[in-house]
C-alpha positions in Angstrom: 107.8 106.1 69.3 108.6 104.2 72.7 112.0 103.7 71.3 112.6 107.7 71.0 110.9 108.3 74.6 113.3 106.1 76.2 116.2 108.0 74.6 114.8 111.2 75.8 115.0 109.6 79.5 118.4 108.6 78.8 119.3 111.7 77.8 117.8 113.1 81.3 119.4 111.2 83.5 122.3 111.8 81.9 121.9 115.4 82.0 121.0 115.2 85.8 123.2 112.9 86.4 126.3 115.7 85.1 124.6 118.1 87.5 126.7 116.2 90.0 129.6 118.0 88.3 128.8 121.5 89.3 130.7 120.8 93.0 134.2 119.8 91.0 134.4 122.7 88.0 137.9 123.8 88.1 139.1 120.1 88.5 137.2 119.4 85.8 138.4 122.0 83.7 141.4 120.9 84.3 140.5 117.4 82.8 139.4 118.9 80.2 142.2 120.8 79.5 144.3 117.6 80.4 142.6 115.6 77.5 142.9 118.4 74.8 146.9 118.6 75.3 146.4 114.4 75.1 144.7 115.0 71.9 146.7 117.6 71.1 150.0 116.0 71.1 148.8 112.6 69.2 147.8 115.1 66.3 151.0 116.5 66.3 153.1 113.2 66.8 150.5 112.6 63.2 151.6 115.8 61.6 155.1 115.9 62.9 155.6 112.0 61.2 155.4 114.0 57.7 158.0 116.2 58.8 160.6 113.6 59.9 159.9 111.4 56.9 160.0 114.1 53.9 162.9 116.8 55.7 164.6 114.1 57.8 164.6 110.6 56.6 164.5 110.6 53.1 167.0 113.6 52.7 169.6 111.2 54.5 168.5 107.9 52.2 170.2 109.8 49.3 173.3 111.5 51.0 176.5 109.6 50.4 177.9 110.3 53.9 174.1 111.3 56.3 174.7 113.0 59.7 171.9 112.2 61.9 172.2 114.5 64.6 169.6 116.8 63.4 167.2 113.8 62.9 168.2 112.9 66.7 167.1 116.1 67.8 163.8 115.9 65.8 163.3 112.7 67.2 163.7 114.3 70.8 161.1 116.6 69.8 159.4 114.1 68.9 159.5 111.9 72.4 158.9 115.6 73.9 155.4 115.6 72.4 154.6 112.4 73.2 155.7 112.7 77.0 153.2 115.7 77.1 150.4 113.4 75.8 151.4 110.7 78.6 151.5 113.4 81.4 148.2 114.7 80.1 147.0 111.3 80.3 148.1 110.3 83.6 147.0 113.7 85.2 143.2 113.5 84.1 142.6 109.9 85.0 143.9 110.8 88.2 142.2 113.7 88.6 138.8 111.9 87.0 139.0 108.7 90.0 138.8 111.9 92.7 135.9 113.2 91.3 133.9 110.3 90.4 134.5 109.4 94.1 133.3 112.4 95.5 130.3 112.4 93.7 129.1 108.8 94.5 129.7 110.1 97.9 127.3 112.4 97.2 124.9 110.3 95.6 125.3 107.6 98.4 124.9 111.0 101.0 121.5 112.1 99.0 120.1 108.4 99.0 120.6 107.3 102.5 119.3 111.1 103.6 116.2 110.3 101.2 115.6 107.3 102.2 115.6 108.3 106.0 112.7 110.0 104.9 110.4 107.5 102.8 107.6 106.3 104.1 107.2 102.6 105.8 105.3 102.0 102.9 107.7 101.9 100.7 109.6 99.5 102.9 106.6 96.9 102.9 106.3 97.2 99.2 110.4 96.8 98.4 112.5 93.8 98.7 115.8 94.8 101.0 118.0 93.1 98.3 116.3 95.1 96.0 117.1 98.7 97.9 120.7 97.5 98.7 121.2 96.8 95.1 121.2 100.7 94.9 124.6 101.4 97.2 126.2 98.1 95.3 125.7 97.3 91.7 124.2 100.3 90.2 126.4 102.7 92.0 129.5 100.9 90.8 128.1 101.0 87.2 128.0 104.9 87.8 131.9 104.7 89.2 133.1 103.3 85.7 131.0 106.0 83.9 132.2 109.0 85.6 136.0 107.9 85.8 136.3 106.1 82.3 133.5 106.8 80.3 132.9 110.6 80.5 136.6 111.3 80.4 137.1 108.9 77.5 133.8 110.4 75.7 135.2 114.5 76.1 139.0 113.1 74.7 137.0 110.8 71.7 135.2 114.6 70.7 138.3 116.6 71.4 140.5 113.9 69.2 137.9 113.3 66.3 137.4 117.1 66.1 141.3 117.7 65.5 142.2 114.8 63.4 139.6 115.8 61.2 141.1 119.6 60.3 144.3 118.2 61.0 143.3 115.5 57.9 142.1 118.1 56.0 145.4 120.3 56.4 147.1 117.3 54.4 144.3 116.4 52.0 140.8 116.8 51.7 140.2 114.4 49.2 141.3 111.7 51.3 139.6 112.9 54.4 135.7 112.8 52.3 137.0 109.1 51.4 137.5 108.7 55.3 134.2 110.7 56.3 132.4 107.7 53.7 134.2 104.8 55.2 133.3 106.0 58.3 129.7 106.8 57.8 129.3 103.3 56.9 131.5 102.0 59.8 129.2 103.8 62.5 125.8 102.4 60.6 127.1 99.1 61.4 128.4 99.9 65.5 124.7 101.9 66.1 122.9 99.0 64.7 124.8 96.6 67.5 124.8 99.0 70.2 121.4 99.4 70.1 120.4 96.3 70.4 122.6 95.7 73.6 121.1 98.9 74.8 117.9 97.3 76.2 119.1 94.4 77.5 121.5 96.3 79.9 118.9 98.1 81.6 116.7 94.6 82.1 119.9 93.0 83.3 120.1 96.3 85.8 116.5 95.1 87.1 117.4 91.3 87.3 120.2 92.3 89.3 118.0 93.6 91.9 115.8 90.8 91.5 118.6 88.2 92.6 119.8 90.6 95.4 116.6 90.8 96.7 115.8 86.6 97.0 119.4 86.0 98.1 118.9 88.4 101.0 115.5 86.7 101.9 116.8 83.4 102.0 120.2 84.5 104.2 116.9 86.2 106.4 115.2 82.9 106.5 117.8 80.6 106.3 116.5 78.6 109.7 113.1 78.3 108.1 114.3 77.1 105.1 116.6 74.1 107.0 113.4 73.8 109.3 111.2 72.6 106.2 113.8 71.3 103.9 113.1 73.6 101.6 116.5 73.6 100.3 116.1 72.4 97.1 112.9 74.4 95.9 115.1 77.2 97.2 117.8 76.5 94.7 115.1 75.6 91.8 113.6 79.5 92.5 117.3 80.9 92.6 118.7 79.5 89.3 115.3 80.9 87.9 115.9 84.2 88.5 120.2 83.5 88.1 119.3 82.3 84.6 117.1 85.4 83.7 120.1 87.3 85.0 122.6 85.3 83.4 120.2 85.6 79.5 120.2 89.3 80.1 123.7 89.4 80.8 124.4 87.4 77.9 122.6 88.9 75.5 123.7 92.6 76.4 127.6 91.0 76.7 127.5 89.4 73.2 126.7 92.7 71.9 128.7 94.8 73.5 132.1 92.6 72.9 131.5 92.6 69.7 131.7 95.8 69.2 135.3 96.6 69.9 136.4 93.8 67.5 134.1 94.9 64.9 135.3 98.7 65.1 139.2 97.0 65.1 138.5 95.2 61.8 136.6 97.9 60.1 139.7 100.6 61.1 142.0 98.0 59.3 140.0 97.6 56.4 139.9 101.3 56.2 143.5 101.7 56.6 144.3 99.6 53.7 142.3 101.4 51.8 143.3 104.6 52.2 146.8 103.4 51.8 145.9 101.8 48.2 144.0 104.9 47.6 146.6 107.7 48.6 149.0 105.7 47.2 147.5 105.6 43.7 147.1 109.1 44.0 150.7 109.9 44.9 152.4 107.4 41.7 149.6 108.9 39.7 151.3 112.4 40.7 147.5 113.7 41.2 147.2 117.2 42.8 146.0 116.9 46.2 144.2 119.6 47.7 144.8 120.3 51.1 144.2 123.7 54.0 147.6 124.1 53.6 147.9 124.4 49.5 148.2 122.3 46.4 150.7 119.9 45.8 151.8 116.3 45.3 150.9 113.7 48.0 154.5 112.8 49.3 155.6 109.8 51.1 155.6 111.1 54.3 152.6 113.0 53.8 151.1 109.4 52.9 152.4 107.8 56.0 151.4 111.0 58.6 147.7 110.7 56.7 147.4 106.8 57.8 148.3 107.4 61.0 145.9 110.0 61.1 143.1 108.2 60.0 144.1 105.2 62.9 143.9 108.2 65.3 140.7 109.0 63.4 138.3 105.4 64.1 140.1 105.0 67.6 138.2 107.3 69.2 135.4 106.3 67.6 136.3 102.4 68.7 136.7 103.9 72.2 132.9 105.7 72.1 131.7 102.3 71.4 133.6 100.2 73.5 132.5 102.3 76.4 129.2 102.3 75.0 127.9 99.6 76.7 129.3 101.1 80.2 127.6 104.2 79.3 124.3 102.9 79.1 124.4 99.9 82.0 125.3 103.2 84.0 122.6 105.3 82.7 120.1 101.9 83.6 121.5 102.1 87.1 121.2 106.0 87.6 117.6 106.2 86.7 117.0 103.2 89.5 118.7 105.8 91.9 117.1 108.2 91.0 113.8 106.7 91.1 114.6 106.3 94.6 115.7 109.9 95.3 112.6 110.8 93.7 110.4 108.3 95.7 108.1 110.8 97.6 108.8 111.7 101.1 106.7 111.0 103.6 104.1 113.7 104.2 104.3 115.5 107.6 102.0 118.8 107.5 101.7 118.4 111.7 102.8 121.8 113.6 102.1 120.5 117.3 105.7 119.8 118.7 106.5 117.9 122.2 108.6 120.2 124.4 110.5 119.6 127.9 107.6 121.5 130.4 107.1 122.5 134.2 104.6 124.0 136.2 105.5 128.1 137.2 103.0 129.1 139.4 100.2 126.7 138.2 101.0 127.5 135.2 102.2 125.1 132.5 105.4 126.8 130.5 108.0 125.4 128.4 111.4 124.4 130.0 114.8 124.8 128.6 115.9 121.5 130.1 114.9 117.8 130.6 112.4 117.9 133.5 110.2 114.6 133.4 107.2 116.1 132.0 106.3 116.9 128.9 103.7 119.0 126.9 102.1 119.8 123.5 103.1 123.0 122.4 100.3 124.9 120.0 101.1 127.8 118.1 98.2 129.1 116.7 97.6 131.9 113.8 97.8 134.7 116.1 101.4 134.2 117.0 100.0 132.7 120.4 101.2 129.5 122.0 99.2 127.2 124.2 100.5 123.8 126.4 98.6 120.8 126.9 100.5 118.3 129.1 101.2 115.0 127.8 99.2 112.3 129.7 99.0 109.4 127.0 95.5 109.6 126.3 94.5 107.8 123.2 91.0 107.8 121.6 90.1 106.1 118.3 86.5 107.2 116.6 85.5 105.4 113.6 88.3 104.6 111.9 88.5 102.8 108.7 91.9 101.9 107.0 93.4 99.3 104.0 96.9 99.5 103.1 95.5 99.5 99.4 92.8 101.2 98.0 89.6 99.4 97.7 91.2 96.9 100.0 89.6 97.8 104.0 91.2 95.9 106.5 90.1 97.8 109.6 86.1 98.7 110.5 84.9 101.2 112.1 87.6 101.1 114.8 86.5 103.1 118.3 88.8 102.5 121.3 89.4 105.1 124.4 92.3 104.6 126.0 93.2 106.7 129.7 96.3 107.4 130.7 98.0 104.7 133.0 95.7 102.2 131.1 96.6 98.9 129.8 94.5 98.2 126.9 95.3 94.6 124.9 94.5 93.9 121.9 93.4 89.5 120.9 92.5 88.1 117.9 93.8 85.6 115.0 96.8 86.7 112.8 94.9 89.3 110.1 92.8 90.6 112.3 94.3 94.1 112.4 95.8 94.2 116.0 99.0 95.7 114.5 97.7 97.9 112.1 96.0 99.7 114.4 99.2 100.5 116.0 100.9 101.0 113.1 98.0 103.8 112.9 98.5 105.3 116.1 102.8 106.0 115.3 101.0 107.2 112.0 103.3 104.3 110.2 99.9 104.9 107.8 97.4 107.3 107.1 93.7 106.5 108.0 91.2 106.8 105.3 88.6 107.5 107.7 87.5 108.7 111.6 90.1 110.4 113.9 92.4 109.7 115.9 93.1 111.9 119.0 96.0 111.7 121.6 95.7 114.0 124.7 92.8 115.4 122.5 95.1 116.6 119.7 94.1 115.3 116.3 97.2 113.3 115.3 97.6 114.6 111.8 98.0 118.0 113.7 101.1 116.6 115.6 104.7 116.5 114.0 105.6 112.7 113.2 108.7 112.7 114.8 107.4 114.2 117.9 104.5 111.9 117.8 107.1 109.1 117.7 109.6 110.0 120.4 106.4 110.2 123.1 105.8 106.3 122.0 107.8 103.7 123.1 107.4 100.0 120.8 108.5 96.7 121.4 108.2 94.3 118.5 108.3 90.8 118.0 111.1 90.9 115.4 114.1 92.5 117.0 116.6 94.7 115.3 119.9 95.2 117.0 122.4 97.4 115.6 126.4 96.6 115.2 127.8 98.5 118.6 128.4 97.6 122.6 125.2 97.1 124.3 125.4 100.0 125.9 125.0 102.2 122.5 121.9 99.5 121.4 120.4 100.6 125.0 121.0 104.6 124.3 118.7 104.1 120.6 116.0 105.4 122.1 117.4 108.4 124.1 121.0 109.5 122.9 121.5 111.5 125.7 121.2 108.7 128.4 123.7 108.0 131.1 125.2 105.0 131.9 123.3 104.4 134.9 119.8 104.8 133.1 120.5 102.4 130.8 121.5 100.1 133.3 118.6 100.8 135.5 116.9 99.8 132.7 118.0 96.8 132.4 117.6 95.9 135.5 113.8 97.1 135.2 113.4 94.7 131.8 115.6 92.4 133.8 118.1 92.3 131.2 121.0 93.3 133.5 122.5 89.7 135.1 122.7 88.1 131.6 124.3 91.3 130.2 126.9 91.5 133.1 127.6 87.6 132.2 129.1 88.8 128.3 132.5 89.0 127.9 133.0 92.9 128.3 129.4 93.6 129.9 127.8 96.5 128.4 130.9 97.3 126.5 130.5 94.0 124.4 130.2 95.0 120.6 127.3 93.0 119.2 127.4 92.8 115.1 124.8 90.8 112.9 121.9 91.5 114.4 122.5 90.3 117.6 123.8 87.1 116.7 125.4 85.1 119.5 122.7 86.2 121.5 119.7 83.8 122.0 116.4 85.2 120.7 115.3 85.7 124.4 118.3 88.0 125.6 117.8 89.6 122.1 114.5 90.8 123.3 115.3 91.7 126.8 117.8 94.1 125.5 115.0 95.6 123.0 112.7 95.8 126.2 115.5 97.5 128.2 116.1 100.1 125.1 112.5 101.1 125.3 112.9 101.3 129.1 115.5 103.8 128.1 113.5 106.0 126.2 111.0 106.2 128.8 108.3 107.0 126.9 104.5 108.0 128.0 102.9 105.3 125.7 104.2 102.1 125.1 103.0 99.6 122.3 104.1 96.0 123.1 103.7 94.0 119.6 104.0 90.0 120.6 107.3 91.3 123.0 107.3 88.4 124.9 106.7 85.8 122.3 110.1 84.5 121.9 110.8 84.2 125.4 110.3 81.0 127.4 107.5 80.7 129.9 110.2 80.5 132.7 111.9 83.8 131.3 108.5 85.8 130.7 107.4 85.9 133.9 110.4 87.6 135.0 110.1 89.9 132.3 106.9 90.3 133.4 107.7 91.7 136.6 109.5 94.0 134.5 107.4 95.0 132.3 104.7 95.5 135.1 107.3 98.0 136.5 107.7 99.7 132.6 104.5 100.2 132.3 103.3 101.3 136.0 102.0 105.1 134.6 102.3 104.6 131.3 99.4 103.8 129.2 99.9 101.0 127.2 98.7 98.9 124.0 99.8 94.7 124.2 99.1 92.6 121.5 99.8 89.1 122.3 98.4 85.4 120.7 99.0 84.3 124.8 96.0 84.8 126.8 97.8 84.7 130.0 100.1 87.3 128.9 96.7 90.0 128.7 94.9 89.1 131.7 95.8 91.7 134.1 94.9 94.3 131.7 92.3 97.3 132.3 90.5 96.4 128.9 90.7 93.4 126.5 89.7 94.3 122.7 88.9 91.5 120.6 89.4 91.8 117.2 88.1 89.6 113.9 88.8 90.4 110.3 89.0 94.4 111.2 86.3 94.7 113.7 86.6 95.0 117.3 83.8 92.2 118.0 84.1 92.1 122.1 85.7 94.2 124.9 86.2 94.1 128.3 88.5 93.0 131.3 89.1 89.8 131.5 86.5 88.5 134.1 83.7 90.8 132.1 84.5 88.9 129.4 84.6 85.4 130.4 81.2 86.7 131.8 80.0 87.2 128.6 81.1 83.6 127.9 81.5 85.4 124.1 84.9 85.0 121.7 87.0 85.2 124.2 86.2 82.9 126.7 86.1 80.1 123.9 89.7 81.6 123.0 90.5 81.3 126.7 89.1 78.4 127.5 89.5 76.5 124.6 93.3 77.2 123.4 95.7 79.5 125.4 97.5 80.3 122.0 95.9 81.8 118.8 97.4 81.0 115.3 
């Protein structure tokens, strides 16, 4: 029963998978066409070999003085037909490599769109090795399908289908004793093809499964010198290789065997066939054939063998792509598991438009003005404006990023514009889940969230995101010049407000100190910068974007204490109007903010400025007092 289900999938990712075919029709028509002149001119090189033998050849054996200039033409025919058959060959697998490329484009197109869209979720749950595997292994797997294996499958039907009636035109006696040879040929090739069948797709999976630790330890490599952790390192990676590498094997030993065991059975049957018609022919049986009655000739004989070669060699070519076939099939469902990953949900109709005032009045603008506003359109076909101030207010929220799992508590926070609101606490305590709550990274199970008043489930996600601005502690820099990592968060941005900004984020005398300034092209990540200049230049890039809110996640934690006062004094200036959520495990970093939330497994357990709370001689002042730093 499981065994028939997971041929039905099969079958419908194949089918889906041809969909992709519906952009290339007339080329692939004329493949198709292509591979039935291929076929069509090795059944008539078959059929034509009778000809040549019993009118040509053996005519001239018993002529006492043979002219062979008829039997040169013929054999010019003959070169004809099988130049038609190369052409025909050549054409389609040419024509076959353009299309298989233009639809992994396609594929490659509709996964990167789709994954633009997934959720973080789906991130936090999903080695990268893992998602990358996607673009690499399985979409090459699909490559050799669509260019060798379809192709190859259409000429193996086209071929098998002539040979046959082309069999039976010279004797369908034979051709039955073929059919039976063949029948019990093909028992033999299923039984071993099945069986490589499910160890293809695993091996699929444990390609992922590699890719995914290799890209976690070229991540972590600094961690893993740090703590000489080299040699468990290799001790986990030769355990997952050598599930790879028995997967492989296994699917490998059966599919090679294959080809040889379809060779030897197509020799056995062409000796056979040759004993058999030849018995028939000395016998001087009548042979019944499409074409009449008659004695089997010699070169009736000879174009019947080579017929029946032509016959199994398709057949030897179904099952030597066989294992191809369904390694690609393995691969396709994985992409398409991730095409069919669900977007995430965004049911908000609140949008953030450019505004000014007209006449006290707050109206939409047509261009960038510095203010900003909610727009509203409501069921009548009305729309209302509600300036954007950064107001954020939390009211008895409860979240876990599984179900049955809370890791936040009845969450209430008010946060005024122009505020600076910090949030302290031990790692777990849910400082960055809530702000992963207010860029609605997450859905909350419970309580609202409002920001200028708006519920934020009623505001569009990607308008909710351009009026934040984030820093995080892990910076991501993109291959490009400086100047194009600064312009991330506002594409439009001049040159001079991206350097303005790094002046404001301080960011600006170390940049002019590269070798081409702004211009320099960064690539991996960032890497010949230290991690300090890496996070002045992520500071600067938020600068850029100018946002109303900004959320500060540990931003200054890789930065020296020398270095982070001077950034600082720049991030003083950044946030001067901007409300603004810090998380930091440095005290000192927090202290000059408007109200200090301490948090402790999920619960917001104090709050406060900083001299209210060291009042309240509470949490915090042991934190403060006791240890500047929290693990």
């Amino acid at each position: 029963m499981n065994k028939n289900k997971g041929q039905q999938l099969d079958l419908k990712t194949l089918k889906r998978l041809m969909s992709y075919l519906k952009d290339y029709k007339k080329r692939f028509i004329f493949v198709l066409i292509c591979i039935a002149l291929n076929a069509g001119a090795m059944v008539a090189a078959s059929l034509f070999l009778q000809v040549l033998i019993d009118d040509y050849i053996t005519p001239l054996l018993s002529d006492a003085s043979p002219g062979f200039s008829a039997l040169f033409h013929v054999l010019i025919i003959l070169a004809g037909i099988y130049l038609i058959g190369i052409l025909a060959s050549l054409f389609y697998s040419r024509t076959m490599a353009v299309i298989s490329q233009g639809i992994l484009k396609e594929i490659r197109d509709e996964m990167f769109s789709h994954m633009q869209t997934l959720p973080i979720k789906y991130f936090d749950t999903h080695s990268h090795g893992d998602v990358m595997s996607h673009y690499t292994n399985d979409t090459d797997t699909l490559r050799q399908m669509i260019s060798q294996s379809v192709p190859q499958l259409f000429s193996s039907i086209i071929t098998i289908v002539a040979v046959f009636f082309a069999m039976l035109s010279i004797s369908i006696w034979l051709t039955l004793f073929v059919v039976i040879l063949i029948v019990v040929i093909m028992k033999v090739v299923s039984g071993i093809a099945g069986k490589s069948g499910k160890y293809f797709v695993r091996q699929q999976e444990a390609i992922g499964d590699v890719n995914g630790y290799i890209e976690e330890m070229i991540n972590g490599q600094k961690v893993v010198k740090v703590f000489c952790y080299e040699e468990k390192a290799k001790e986990k990676f030769n355990a997952k290789n050598e599930a790879l590498c028995e997967q492989s094997s296994k699917a490998f030993t059966y599919a090679n065997i294959l080809m040889p065991a379809m060779n030897n059975l197509g020799y056995v049957l062409y000796v056979m066939v040759a004993i058999v018609g030849g018995a028939m022919g000395i016998a001087g049986l009548v042979n019944v054939g499409l074409t009449g009655l008659g004695v089997l000739s010699l070169g009736m004989i000879a174009s019947f063998l080579q017929l029946s070669r032509s016959f199994i060699q398709p057949l030897g070519q179904v099952s030597q792509q066989l294992s191809a076939i369904i390694m690609a099939l393995a691969g396709a469902k994985r992409i398409f598991e991730l095409i069919d990953e669900e977007s995430e949900q965004d049911n908000g109709y609140v949008t953030l438009v450019n505004a000014q005032y007209k006449d006290g009045i707050l109206m939409e603008a047509d261009k960038r003005t510095g203010l900003w506003a909610w727009k509203h359109p409501h069921e009548d076909g009305t729309l209302t404006y509600t300036e954007l101030k950064g107001e954020v207010q939390m009211f008895d929220v409860d979240f876990g990023y599984e179900e049955n799992k809370v890791v936040l508590h009845n969450i209430t926070l008010y946060a005024k514009p122009g505020q600076k609101v910090a949030f302290v606490g031990a790692t777990g305590a849910g400082k960055t889940t809530i702000t992963n709550l207010i860029n609605r990274f997450y859905d909350i199970a419970d309580g609202k969230i409002r920001y200028d008043g708006i519920n934020i489930n009623k505001i569009r996600k990607s308008d909710l995101r351009r009026s934040l601005g984030i820093v995080l502690q892990d910076v991501n820099l993109f291959t490009g010049t400086v100047m194009e990592n600064l312009r991330y968060g506002k594409l439009d941005a001049t040159e001079e407000e991206c350097i303005a900004a790094a002046k404001l984020a301080n960011a600006d005398s170390f940049i002019r100190m590269l070798p081409d300034g702004y211009d320099t092209v960064l690539s991996g990540d960032g890497s010949g910068l230290s991690q300090g200049q890496r996070q002045l230049i992520s500071i600067a890039r938020a600068a850029v974007a100018d946002p109303p809110v900004m959320i500060l996640d540990e931003a200054t934690s890789s930065i020296d204490t020398r270095t982070e006062a001077i950034v600082q004094r720049g991030m003083d200036s950044l946030m001067q109007g901007r409300t603004v959520f810090v998380i930091a495990h440095r005290l000192s970093t927090v202290q000059n903010s408007d109200v200090i939330m301490v948090l402790e497994l999920g619960r917001i357990i104090e709050r406060g400025s900083h001299e209210e709370l060291i009042e309240k001689r509470g949490k915090y002042y042991q934190l403060y007092t006791g240890a500047f730093e929290l693990s």
